[in-house]
Backbone of each chain as ProteinMPNN parsed JSONL, in Angstrom:
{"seq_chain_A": "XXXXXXXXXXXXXXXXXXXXXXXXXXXXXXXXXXXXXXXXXXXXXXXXXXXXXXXXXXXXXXXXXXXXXXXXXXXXXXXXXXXXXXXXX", "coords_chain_A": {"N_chain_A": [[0.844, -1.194, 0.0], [0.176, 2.284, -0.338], [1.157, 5.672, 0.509], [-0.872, 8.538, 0.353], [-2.33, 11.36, -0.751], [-4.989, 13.358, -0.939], [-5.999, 14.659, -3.571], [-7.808, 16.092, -5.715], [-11.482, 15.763, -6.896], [-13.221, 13.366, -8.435], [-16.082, 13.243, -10.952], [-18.005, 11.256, -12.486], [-20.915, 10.9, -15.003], [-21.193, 9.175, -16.829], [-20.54, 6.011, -16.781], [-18.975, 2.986, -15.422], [-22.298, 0.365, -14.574], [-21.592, -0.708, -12.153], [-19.766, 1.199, -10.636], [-21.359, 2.617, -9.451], [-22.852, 5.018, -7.325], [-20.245, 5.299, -6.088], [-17.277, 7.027, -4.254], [-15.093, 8.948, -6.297], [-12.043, 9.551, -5.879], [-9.187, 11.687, -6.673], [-5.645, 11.112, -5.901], [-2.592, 11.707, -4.892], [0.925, 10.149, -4.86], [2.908, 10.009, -2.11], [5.916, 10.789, -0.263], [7.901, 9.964, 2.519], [8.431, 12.431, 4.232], [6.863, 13.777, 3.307], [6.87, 15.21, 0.934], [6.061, 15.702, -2.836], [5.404, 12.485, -4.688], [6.097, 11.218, -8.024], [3.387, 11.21, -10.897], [-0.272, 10.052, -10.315], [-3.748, 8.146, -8.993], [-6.747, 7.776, -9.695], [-8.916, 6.762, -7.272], [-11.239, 4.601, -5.658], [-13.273, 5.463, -2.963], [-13.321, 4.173, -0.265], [-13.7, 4.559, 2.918], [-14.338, 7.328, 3.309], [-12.84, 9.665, 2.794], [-11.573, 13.17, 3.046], [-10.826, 16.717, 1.749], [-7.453, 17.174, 1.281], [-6.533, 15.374, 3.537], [-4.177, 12.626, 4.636], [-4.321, 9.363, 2.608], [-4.512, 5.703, 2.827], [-3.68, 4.089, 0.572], [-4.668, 1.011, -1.757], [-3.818, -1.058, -4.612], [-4.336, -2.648, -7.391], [-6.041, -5.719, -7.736], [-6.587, -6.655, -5.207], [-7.92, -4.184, -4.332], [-10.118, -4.694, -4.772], [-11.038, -6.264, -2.866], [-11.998, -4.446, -1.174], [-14.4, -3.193, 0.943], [-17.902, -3.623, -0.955], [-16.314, -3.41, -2.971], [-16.491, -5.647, -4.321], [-16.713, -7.612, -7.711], [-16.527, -5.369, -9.063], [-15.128, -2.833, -11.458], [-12.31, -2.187, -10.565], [-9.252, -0.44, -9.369], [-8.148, 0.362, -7.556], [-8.034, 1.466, -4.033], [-8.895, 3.652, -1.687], [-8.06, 2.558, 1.62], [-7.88, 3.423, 4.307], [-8.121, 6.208, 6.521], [-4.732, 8.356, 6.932], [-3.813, 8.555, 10.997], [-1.239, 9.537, 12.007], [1.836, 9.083, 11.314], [5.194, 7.274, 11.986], [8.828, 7.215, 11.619], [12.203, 5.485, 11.063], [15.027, 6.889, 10.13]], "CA_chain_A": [[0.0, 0.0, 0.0], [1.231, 3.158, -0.662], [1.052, 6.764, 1.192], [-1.075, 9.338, -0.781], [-3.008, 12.617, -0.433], [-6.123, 13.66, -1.943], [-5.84, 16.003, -4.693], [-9.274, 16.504, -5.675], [-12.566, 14.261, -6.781], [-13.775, 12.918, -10.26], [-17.763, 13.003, -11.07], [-18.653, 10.594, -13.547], [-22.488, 9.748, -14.778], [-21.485, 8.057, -17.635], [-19.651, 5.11, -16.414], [-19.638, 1.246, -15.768], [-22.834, 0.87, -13.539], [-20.935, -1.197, -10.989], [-18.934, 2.19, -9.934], [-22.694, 4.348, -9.322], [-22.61, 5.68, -5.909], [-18.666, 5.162, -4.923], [-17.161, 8.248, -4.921], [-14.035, 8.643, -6.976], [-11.028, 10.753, -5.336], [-7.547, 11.84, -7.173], [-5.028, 10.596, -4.989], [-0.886, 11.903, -5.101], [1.417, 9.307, -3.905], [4.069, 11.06, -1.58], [7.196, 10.31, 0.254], [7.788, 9.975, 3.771], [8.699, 13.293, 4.095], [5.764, 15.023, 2.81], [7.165, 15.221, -0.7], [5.39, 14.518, -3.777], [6.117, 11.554, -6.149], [5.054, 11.328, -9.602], [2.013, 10.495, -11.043], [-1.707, 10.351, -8.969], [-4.491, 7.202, -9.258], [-8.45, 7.715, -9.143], [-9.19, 5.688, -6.388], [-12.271, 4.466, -4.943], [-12.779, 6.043, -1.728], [-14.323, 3.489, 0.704], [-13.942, 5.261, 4.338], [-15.049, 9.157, 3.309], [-11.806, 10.292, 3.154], [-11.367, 14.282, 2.675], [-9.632, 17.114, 0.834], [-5.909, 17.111, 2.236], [-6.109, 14.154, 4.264], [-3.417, 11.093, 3.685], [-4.5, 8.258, 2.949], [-4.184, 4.962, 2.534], [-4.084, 3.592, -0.952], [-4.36, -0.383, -1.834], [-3.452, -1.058, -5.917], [-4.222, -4.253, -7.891], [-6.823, -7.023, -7.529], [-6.672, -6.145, -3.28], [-8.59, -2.769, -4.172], [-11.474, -5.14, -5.369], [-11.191, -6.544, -1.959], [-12.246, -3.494, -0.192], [-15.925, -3.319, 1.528], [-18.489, -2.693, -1.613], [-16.491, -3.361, -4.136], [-16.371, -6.864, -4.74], [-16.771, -7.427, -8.63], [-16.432, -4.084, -9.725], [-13.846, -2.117, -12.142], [-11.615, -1.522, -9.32], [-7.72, -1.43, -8.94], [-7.279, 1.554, -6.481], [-9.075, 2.118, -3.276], [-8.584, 4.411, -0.303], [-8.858, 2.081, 2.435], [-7.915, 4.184, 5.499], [-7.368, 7.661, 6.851], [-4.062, 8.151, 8.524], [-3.949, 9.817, 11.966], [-0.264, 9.942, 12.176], [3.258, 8.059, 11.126], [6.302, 7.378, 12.627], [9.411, 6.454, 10.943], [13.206, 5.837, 11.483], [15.309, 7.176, 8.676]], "C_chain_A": [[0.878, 1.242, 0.0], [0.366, 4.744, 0.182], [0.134, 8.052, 0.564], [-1.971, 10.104, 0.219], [-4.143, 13.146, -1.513], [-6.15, 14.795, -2.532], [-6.854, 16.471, -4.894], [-10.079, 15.088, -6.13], [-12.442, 14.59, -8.414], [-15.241, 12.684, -10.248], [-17.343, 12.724, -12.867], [-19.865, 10.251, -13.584], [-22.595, 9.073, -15.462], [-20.54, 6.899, -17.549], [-19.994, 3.771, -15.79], [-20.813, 1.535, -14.1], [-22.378, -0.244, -12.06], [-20.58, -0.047, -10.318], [-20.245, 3.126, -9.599], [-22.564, 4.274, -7.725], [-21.296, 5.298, -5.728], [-18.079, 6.55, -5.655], [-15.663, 8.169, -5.21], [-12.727, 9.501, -6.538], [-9.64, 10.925, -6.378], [-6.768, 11.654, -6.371], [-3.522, 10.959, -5.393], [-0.099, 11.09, -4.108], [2.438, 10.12, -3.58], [4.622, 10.647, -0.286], [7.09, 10.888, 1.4], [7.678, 11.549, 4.815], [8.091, 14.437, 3.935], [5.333, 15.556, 1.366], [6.247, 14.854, -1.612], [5.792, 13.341, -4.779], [4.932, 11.554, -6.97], [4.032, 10.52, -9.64], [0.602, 10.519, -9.815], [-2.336, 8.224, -9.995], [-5.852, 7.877, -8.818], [-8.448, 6.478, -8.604], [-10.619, 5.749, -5.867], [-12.204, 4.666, -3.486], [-13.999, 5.447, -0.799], [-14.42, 3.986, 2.672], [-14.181, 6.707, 4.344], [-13.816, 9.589, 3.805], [-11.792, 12.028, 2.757], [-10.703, 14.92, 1.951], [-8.145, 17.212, 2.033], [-5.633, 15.796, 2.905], [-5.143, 12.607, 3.432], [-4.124, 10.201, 4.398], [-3.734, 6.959, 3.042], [-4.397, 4.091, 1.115], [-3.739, 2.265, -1.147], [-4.649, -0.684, -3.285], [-4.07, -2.755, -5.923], [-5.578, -4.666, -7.428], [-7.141, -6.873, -5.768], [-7.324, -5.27, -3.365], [-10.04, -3.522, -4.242], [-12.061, -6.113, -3.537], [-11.896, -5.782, -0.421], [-14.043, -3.264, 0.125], [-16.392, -2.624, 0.127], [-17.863, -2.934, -3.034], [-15.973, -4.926, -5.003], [-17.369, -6.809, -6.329], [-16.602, -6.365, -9.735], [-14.699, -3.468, -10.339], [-13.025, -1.456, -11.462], [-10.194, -1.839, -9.434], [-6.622, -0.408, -8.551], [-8.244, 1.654, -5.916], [-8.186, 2.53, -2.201], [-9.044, 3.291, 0.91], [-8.484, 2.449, 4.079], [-7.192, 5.623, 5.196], [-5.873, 7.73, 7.646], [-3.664, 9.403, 9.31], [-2.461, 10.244, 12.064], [0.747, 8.682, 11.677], [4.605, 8.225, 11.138], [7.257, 6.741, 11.91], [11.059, 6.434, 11.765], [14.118, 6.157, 10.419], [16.576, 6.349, 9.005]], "O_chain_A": [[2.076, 1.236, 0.282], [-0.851, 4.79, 0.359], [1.008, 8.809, 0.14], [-2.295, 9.832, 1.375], [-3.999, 13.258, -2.73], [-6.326, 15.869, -1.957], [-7.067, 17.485, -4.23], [-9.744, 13.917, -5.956], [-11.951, 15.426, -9.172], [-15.63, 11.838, -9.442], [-16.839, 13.326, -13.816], [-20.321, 9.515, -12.709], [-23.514, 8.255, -15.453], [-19.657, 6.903, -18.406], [-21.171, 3.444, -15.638], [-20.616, 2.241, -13.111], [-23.102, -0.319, -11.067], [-21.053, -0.054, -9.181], [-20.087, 4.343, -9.502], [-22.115, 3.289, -7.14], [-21.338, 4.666, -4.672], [-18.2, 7.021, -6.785], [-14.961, 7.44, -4.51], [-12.599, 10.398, -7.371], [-9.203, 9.845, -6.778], [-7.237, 12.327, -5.453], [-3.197, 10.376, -6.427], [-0.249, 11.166, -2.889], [2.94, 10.884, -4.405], [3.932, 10.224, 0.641], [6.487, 11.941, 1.607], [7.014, 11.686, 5.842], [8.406, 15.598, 4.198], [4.314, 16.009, 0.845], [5.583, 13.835, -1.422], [6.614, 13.576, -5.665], [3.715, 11.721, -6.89], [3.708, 9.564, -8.935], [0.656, 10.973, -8.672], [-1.837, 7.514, -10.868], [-5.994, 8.436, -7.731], [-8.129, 5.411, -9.128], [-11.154, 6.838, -5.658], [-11.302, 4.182, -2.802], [-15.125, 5.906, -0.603], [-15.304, 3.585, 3.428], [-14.218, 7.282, 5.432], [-13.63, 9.864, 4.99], [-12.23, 12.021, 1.606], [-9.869, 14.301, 1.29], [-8.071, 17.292, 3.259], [-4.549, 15.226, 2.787], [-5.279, 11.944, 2.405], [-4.464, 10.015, 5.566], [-2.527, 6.963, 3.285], [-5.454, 3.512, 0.863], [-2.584, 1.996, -0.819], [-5.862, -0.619, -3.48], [-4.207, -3.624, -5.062], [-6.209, -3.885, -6.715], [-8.29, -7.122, -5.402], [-7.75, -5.082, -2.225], [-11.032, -2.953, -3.785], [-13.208, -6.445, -3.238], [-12.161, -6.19, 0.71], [-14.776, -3.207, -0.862], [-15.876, -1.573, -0.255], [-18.502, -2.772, -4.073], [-15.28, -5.091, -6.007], [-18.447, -6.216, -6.36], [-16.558, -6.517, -10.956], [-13.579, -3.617, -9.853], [-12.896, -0.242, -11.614], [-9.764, -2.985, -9.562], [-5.427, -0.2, -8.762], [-9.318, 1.864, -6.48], [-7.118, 2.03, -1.851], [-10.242, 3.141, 1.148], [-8.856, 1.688, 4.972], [-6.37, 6.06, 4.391], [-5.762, 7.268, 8.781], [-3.361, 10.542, 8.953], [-2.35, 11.459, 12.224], [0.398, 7.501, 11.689], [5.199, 9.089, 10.492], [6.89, 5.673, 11.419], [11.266, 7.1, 12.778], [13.851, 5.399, 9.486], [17.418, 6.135, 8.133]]}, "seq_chain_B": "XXXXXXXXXXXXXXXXXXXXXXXXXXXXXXXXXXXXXXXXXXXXXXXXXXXXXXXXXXXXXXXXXXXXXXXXXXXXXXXXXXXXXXXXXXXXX", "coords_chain_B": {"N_chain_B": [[8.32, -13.03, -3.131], [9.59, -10.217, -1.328], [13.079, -9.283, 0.565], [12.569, -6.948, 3.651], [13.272, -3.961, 5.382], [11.917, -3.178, 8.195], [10.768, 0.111, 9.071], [9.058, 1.93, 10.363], [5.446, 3.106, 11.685], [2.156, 3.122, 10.897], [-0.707, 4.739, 12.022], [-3.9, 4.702, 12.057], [-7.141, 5.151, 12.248], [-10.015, 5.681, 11.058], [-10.682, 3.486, 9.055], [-11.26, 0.996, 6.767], [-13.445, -2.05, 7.601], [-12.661, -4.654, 7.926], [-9.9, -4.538, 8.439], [-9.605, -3.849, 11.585], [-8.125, -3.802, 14.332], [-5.757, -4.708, 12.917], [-2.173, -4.521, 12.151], [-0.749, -1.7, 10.738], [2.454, -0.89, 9.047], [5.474, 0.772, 8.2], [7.793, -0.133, 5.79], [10.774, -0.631, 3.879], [11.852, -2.254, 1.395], [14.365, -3.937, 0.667], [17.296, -4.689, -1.348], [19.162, -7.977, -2.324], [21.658, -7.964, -1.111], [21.005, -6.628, 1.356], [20.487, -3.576, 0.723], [19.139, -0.746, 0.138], [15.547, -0.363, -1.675], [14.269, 0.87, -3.518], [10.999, 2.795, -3.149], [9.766, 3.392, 0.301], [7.147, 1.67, 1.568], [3.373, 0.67, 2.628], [2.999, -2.253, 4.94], [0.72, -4.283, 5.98], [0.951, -6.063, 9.026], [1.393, -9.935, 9.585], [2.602, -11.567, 11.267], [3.654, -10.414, 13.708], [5.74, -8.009, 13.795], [8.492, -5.824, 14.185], [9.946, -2.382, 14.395], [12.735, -1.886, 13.285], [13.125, -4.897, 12.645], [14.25, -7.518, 10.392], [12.305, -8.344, 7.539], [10.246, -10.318, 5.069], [8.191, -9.481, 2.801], [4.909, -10.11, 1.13], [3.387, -9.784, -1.655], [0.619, -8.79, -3.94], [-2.62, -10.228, -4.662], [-2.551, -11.942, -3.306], [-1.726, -11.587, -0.675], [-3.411, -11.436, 1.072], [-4.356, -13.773, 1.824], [-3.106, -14.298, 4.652], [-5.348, -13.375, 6.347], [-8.862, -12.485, 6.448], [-9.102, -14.444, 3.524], [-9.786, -12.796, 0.621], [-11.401, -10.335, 1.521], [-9.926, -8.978, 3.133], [-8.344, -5.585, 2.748], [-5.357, -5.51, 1.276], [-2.569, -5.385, -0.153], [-0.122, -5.93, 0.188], [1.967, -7.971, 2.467], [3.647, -8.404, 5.775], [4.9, -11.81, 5.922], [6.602, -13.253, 7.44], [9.405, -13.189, 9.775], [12.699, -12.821, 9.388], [15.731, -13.85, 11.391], [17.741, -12.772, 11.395], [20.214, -10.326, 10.681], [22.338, -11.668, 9.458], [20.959, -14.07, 9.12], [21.145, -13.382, 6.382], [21.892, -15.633, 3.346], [24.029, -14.835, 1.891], [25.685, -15.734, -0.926], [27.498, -14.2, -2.678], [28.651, -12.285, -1.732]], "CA_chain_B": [[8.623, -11.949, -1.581], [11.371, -9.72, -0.845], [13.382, -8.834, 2.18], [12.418, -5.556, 3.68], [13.513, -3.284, 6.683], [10.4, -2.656, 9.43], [11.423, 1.16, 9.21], [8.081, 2.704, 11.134], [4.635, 2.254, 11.671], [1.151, 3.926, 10.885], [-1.514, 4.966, 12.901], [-5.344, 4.684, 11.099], [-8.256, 4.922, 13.287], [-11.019, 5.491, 10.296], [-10.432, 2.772, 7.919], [-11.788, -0.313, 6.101], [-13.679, -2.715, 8.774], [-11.642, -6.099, 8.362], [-8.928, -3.925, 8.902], [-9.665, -3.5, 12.65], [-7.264, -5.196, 14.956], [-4.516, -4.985, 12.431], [-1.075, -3.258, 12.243], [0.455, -1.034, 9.719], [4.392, -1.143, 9.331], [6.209, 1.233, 7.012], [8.663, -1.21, 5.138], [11.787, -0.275, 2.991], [12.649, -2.934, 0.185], [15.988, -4.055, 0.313], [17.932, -5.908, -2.85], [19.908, -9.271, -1.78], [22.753, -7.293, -0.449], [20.516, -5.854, 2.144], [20.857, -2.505, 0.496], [17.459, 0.098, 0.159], [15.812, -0.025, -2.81], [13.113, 1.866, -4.617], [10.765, 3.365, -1.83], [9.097, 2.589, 1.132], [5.54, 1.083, 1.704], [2.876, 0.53, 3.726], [2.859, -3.485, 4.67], [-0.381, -5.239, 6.929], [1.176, -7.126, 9.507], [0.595, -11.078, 10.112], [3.413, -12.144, 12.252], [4.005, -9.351, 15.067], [6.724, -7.536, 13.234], [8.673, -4.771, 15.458], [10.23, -1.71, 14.06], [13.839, -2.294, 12.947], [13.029, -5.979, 12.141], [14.311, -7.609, 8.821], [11.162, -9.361, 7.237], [9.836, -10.693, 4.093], [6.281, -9.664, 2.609], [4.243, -10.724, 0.32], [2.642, -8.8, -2.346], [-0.579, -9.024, -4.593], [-3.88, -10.988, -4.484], [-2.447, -13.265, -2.201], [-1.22, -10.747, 0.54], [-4.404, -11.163, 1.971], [-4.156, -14.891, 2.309], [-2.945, -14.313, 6.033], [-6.555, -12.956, 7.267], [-10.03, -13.261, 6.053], [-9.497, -14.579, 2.327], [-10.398, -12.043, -0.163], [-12.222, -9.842, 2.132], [-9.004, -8.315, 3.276], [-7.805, -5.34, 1.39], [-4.261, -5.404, 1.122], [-1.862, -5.538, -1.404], [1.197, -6.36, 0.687], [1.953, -8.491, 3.999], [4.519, -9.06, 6.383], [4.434, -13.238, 6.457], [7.903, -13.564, 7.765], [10.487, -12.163, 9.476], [14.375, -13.311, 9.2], [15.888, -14.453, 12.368], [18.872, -11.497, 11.966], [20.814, -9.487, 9.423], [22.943, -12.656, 9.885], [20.788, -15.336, 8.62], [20.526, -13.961, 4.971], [23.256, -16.155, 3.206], [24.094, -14.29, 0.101], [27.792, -16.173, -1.132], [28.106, -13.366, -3.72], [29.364, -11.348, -1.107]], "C_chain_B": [[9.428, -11.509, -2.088], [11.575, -9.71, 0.204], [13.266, -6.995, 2.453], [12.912, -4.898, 5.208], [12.224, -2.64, 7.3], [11.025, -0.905, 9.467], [10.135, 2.252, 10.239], [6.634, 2.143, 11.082], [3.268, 3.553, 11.981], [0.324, 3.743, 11.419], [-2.805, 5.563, 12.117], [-6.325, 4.287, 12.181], [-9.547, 4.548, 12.167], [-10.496, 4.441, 9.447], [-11.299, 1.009, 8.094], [-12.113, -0.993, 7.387], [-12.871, -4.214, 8.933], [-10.63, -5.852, 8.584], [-8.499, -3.777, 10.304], [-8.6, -4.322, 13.216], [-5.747, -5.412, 14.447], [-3.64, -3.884, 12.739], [-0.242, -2.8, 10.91], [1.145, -1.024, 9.81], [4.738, -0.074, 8.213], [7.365, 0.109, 6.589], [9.445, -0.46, 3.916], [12.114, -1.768, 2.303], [13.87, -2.798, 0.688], [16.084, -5.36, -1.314], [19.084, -7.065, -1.485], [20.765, -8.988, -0.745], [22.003, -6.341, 0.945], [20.647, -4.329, 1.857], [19.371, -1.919, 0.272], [17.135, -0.119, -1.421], [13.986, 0.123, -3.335], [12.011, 2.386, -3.254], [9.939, 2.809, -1.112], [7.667, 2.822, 0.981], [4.869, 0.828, 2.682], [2.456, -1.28, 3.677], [1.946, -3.69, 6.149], [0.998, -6.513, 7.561], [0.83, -8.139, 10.118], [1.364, -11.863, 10.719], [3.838, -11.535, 13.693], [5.592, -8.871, 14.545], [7.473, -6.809, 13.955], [9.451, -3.836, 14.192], [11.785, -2.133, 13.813], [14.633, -3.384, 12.783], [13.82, -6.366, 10.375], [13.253, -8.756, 8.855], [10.967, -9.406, 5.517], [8.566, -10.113, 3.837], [5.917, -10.164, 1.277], [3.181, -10.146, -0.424], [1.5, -9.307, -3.031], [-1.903, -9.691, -4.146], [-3.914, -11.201, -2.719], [-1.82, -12.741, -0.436], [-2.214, -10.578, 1.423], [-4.984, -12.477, 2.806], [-4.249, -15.125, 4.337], [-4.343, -14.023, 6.727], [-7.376, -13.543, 6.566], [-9.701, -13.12, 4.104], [-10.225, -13.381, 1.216], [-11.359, -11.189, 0.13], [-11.288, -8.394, 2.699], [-8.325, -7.091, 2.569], [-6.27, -4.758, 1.694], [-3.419, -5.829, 0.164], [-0.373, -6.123, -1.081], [1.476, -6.384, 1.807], [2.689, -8.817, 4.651], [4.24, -10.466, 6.438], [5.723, -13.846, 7.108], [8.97, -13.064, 8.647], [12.103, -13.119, 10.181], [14.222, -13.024, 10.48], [16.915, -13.122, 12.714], [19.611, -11.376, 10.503], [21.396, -10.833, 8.777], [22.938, -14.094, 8.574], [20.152, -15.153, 7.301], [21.767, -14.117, 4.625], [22.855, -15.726, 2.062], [25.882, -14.78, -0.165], [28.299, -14.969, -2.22], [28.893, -12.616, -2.961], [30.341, -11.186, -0.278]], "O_chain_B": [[10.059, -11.949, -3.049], [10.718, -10.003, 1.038], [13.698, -6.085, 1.746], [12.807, -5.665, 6.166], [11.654, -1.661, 6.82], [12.048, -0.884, 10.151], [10.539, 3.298, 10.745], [6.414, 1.029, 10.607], [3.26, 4.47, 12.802], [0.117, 2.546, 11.613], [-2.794, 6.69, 11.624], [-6.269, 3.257, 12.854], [-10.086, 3.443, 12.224], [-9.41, 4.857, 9.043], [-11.686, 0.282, 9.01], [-11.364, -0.764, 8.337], [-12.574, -4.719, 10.016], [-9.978, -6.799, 9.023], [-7.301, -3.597, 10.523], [-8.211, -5.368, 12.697], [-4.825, -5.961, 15.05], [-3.899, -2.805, 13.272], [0.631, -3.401, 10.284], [1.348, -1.165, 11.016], [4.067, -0.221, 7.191], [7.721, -0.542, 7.572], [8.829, 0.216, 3.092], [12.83, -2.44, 3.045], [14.383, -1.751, 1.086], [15.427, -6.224, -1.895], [19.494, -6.885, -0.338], [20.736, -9.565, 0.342], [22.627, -5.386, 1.407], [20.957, -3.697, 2.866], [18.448, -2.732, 0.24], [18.001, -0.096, -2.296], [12.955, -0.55, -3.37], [12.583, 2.223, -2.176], [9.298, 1.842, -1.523], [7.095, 3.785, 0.47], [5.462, 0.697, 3.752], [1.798, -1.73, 2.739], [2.389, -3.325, 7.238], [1.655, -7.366, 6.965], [0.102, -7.987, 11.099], [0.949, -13.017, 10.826], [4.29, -12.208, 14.619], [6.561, -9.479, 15.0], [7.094, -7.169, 15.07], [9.599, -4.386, 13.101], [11.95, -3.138, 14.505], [15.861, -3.456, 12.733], [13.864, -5.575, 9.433], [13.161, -9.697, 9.644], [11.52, -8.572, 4.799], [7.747, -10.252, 4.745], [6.738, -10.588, 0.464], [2.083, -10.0, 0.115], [1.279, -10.476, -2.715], [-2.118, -9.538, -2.943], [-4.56, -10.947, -1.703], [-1.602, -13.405, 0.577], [-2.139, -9.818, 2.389], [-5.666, -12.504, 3.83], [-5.031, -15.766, 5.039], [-4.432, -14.542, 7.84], [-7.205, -14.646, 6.047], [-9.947, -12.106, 3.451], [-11.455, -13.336, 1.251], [-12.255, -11.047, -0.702], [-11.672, -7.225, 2.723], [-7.606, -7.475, 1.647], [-6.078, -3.69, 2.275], [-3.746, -6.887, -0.376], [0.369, -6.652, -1.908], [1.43, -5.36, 2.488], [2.829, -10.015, 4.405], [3.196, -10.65, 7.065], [5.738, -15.068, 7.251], [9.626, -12.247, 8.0], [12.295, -13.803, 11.187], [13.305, -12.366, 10.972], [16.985, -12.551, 13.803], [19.559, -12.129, 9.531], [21.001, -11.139, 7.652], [23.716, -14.687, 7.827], [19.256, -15.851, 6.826], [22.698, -13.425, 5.036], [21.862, -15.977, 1.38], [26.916, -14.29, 0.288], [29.49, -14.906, -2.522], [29.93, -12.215, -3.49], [30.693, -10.053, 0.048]]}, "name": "protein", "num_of_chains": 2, "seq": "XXXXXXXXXXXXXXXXXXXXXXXXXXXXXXXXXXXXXXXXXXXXXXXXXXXXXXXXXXXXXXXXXXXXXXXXXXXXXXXXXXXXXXXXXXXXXXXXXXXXXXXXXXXXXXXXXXXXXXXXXXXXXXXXXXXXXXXXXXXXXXXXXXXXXXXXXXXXXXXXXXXXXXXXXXXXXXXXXXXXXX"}
């Protein structure tokens, strides 16, 4: 899983109807540090995560694993907020 | 797998419900040589890992194996962790 921050949202109405009500967030993955790294993912955002807040982001075939979205066109979800993280460099 | 360094550890109160109970780890990749390599991650732990551990995880599908079967959402799992810096035998070196 990887470290990310919510950039902004995505509204789609024309899209597969598996994805209708989940709401879609932009997500920037970013280094321990605070930093940003390249690239973002639309992720499915299964705990009502906010603007600014890091999350938690889970890639691949495991995103489809996340409450809700079993079968669905999934292969990024937010699956926690985090309150804080400690590291040792 | 790879081998990775336990380097810290995250703190998630709101998140996913089969999640509860578990522990986040930050994890650094290492290559053979125990050296860092490409950046660190967030790895679900299923052995009781500790912070400046060397461990193994286990990425994709199957990283979820350790808990409830495909219910789990994780992408990558501590299932291991080496005994000591010690006991990885690399003869290249």
């Amino acid at each position: 899983m990887i470290i990310g921050r919510i950039l902004g949202t995505v509204v789609s109405t024309q899209k597969d109807e598996r994805l209708l009500g989940k709401k879609l967030l932009i997500v920037k993955p970013i280094n321990l540090d605070g930093t940003d790294q390249s690239g973002y993912v639309v992720a499915v955002d299964t705990v009502g995560a906010g603007y600014h807040e890091r999350v938690i982001v889970v890639g691949g075939s495991s995103a489809r694993m996340a409450e809700g979205n079993k079968d669905c066109p999934v292969d990024s979800a937010i699956i926690g907020v985090i309150d804080s993280f400690e590291f040792i460099s | 797998m790879q081998i990775a360094r336990v380097i810290g550890t995250v703190v998630s109160t709101v998140k996913n419900e089969s999640l509860h109970g578990r522990k986040f780890l930050l994890v650094q990749t290492l290559n053979a040589d125990l050296k860092a390599k490409g950046s660190p991650m967030i790895a679900l732990d299923s052995v009781g890992a500790g912070v400046g551990e060397l461990v193994f995880w286990c990425r994709g599908k199957e990283a979820s194996f350790p808990f409830k079967r495909d219910q789990t959402p994780t992408d990558c799992t501590i299932v291991g962790i080496i005994d000591s810096d010690s006991h990885v035998f690399n003869p290249s070196n």
